[in-house]
C-alpha positions as CSV (number, residue, x, y, z in Angstrom):
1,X,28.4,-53.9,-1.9
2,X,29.7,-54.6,1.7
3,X,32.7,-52.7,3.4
4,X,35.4,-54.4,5.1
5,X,34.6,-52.5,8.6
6,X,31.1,-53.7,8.5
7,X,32.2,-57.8,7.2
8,X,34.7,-57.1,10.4
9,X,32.1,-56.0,12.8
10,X,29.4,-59.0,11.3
11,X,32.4,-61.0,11.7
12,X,33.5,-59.9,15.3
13,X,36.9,-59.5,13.7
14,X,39.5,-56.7,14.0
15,X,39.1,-54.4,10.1
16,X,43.0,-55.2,9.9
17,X,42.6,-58.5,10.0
18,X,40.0,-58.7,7.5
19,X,41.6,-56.4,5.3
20,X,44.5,-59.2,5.5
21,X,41.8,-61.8,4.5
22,X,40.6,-59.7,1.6
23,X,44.1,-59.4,0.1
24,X,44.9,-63.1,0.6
25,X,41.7,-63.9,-1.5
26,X,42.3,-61.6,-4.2
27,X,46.0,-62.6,-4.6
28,X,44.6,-66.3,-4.8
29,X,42.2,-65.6,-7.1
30,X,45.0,-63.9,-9.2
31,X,44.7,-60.6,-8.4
32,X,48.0,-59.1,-7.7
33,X,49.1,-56.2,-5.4
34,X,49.7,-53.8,-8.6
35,X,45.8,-54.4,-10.0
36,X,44.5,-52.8,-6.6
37,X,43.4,-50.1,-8.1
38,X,39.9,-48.0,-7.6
39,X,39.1,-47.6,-11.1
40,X,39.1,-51.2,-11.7
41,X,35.3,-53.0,-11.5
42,X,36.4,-56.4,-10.7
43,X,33.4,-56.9,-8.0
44,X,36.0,-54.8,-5.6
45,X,36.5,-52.0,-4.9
46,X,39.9,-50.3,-2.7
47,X,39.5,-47.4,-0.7
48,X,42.9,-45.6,0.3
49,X,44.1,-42.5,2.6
50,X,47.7,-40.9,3.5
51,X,48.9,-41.6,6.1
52,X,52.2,-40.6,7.5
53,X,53.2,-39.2,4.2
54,X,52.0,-42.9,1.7
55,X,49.0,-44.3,0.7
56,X,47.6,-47.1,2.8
57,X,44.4,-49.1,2.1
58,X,41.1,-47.2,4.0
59,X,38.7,-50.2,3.6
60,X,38.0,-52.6,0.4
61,X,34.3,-52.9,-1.0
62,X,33.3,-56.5,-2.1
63,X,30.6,-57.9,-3.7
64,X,28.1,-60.4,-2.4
65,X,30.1,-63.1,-4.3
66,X,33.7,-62.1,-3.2
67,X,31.9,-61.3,0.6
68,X,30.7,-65.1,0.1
69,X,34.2,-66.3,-1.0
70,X,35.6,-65.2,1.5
71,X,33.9,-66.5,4.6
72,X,34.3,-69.6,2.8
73,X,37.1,-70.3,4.7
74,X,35.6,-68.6,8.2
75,X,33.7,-70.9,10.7
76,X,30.0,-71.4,10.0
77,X,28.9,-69.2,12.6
78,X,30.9,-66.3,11.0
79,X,29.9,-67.4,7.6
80,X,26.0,-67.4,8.5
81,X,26.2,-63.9,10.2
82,X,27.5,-62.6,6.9
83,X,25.0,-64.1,4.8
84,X,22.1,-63.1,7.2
85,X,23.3,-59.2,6.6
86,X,23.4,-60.1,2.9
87,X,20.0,-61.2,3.2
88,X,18.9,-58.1,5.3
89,X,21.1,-55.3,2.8
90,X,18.5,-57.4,0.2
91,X,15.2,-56.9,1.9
92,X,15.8,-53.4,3.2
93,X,16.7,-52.4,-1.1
94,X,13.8,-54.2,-1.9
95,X,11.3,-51.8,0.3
96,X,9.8,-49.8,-1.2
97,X,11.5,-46.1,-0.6
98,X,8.4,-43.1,0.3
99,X,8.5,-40.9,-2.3
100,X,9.5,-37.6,-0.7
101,X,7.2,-35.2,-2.3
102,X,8.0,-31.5,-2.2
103,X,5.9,-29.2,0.5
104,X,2.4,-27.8,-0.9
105,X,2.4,-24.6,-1.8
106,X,-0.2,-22.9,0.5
107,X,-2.0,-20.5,-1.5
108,X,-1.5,-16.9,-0.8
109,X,-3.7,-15.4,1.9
110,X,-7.0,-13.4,0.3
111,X,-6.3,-9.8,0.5
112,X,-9.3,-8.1,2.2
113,X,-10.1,-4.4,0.8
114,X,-11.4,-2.7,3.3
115,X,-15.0,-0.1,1.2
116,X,-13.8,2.7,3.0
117,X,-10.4,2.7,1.5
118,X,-11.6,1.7,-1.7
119,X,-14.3,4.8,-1.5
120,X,-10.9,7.4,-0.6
121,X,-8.7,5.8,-3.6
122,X,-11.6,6.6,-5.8
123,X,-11.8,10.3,-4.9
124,X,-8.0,10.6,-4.5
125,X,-8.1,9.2,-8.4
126,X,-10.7,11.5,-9.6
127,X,-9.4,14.9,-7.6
128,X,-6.2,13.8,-9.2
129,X,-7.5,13.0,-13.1
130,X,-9.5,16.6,-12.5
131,X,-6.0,18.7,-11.4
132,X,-4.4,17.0,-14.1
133,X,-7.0,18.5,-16.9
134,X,-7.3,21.6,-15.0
135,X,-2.9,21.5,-15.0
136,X,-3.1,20.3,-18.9
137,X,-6.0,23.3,-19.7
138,X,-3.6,26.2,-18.2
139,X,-0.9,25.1,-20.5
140,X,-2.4,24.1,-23.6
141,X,-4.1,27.6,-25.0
142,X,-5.7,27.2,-28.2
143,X,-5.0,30.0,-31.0
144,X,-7.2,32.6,-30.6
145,X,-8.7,34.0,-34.2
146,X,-9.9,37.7,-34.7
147,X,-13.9,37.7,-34.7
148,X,-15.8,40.4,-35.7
149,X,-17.1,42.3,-33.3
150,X,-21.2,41.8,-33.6
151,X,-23.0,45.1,-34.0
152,X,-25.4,45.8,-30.5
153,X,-28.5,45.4,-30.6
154,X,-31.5,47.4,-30.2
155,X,-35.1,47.1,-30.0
156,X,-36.9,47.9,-33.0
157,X,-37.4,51.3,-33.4
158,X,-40.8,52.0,-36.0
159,X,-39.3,52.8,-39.7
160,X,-39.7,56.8,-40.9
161,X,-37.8,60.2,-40.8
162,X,-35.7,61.1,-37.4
163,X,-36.4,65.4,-37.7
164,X,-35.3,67.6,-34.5
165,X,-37.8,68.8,-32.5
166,X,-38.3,71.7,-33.8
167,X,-39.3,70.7,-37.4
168,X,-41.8,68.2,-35.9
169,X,-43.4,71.5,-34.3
170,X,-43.0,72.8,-37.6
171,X,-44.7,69.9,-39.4
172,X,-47.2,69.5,-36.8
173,X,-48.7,73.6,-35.9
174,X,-47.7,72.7,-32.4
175,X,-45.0,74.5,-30.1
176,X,-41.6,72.9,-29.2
177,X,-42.8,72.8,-26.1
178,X,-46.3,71.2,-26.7
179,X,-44.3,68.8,-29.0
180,X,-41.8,68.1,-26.0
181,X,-44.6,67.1,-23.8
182,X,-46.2,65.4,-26.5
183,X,-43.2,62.7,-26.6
184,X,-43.8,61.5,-23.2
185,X,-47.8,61.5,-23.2
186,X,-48.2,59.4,-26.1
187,X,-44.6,57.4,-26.5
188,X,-43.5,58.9,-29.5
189,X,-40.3,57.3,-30.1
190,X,-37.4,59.4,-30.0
191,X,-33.6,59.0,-31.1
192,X,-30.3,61.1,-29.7
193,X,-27.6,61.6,-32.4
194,X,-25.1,62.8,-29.5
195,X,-24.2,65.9,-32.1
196,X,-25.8,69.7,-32.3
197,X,-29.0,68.8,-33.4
198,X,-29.7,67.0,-29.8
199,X,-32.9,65.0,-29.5
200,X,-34.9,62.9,-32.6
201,X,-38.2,62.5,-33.0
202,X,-40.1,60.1,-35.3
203,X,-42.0,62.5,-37.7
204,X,-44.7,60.1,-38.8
205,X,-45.3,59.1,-35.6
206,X,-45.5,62.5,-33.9
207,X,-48.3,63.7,-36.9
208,X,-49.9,60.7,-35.4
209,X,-49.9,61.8,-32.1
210,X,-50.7,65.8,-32.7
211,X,-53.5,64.4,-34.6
212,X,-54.9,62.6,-31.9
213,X,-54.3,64.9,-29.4
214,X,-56.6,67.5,-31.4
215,X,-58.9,64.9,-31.7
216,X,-59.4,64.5,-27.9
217,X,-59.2,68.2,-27.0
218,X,-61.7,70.3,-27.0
219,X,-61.2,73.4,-29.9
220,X,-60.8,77.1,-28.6
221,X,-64.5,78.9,-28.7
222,X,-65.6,82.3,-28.1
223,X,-62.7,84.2,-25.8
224,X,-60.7,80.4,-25.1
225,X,-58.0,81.1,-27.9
226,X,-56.3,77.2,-26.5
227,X,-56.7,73.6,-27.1
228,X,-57.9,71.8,-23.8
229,X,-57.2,68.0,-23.2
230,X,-58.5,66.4,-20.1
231,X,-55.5,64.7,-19.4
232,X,-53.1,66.9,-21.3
233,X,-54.0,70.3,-20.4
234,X,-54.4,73.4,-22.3
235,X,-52.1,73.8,-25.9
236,X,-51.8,76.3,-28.9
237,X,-51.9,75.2,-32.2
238,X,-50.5,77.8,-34.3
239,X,-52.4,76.4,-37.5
240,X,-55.3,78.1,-36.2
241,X,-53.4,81.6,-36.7
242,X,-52.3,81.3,-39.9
């Protein structure tokens, strides 16, 4: 549709005047005063504002057959300056409009890790993972169960009868102290009850060793009333006075 300030200024008339020719037309096509109305789609269409307190038609909207009617009765010059702008409104529809499309979306910059930082969030993960067990280990305890209590052990000691001393000089015909010194020359094994009775001696194994010992001595003779051992020394065996 064309407005009546643009058919005044194709025109080169004054937008009164053609709002003057507009009504004229419409009342003599049988459009009355009272039928102006904007809601009406008659191929018009009125335009109004206030002004000093009424409503006075703004412009009036006509289409290209009412714009055509109503040059009719203008000269030709004014009547082909309208239809040229027809003509150009046409060819300026008919163009095809750009399609506006919206920006691209630039893709978000790459994000460069630098190795070193990568290397410290590692051992800031671990150091924490490792406080965190150590945290969760102080306050979890588990139940503790009564064990018993496993007996010490010992090194083997060779099986027989644990006498004092002094019965093993008994057994054996040899003094306490030959028997004392006897201990430590051959490693008779020895126990310590801790009570009266003081130090153990294995009785099997100290015959052993009194046996031995006479073996390797040499037997008293003519006024020698003692045992000699090279390494031992000189002993009494009191078997020899009974």
């Amino acid at each position: 549709m064309m407005g009546s300030r643009e058919i005044a200024n194709v025109t080169n008339k004054t937008h009164d005047n053609v709002k003057r020719d507009i009504l004229t037309m419409l009342g003599q096509l049988g459009i009355h005063p009272s039928d102006l109305k904007d809601d009406d789609f008659k191929g018009f269409i009125v335009k109004r504002k206030e002004y000093q307190g009424r409503k006075v038609i703004d412009e009036i909207w006509l289409d290209e057959n009412l714009s055509m009617t109503l040059v009719t009765g203008y000269d030709a010059k004014r009547r082909l300056a309208l239809i040229e702008q027809w003509q150009a409104m046409k060819l300026e529809l008919e163009q095809p409009r750009p399609v506006i499309l919206p920006p691209p979306v630039q893709p978000a910059p790459a994000i460069q890790v630098n190795e070193g930082i990568v290397q410290i969030a590692r051992v800031i993960a671990e150091v924490t993972a490792s406080a965190t067990m150590k945290a969760m280990a102080e306050v979890i305890t588990l139940p503790s169960y009564p064990t018993e209590t496993a007996a010490p052990v010992y090194a083997r000691q060779p099986e027989g009868e644990y006498v004092p001393v002094s019965k093993a000089a008994w057994e054996t015909g040899l003094s306490d102290s030959t028997c004392r010194k006897l201990i430590g020359f051959f490693k008779v094994p020895v126990r310590s009850n801790g009570g009266l009775r003081g130090l153990l001696v294995n009785l099997p194994e100290m015959k052993k060793a009194a046996e031995r010992l006479l073996r390797e001595s040499t037997a008293p003779e003519g006024k020698r009333k003692r045992w000699s051992h090279p390494q031992f020394g000189n002993f009494t065996c009191y078997a020899d006075l009974i």
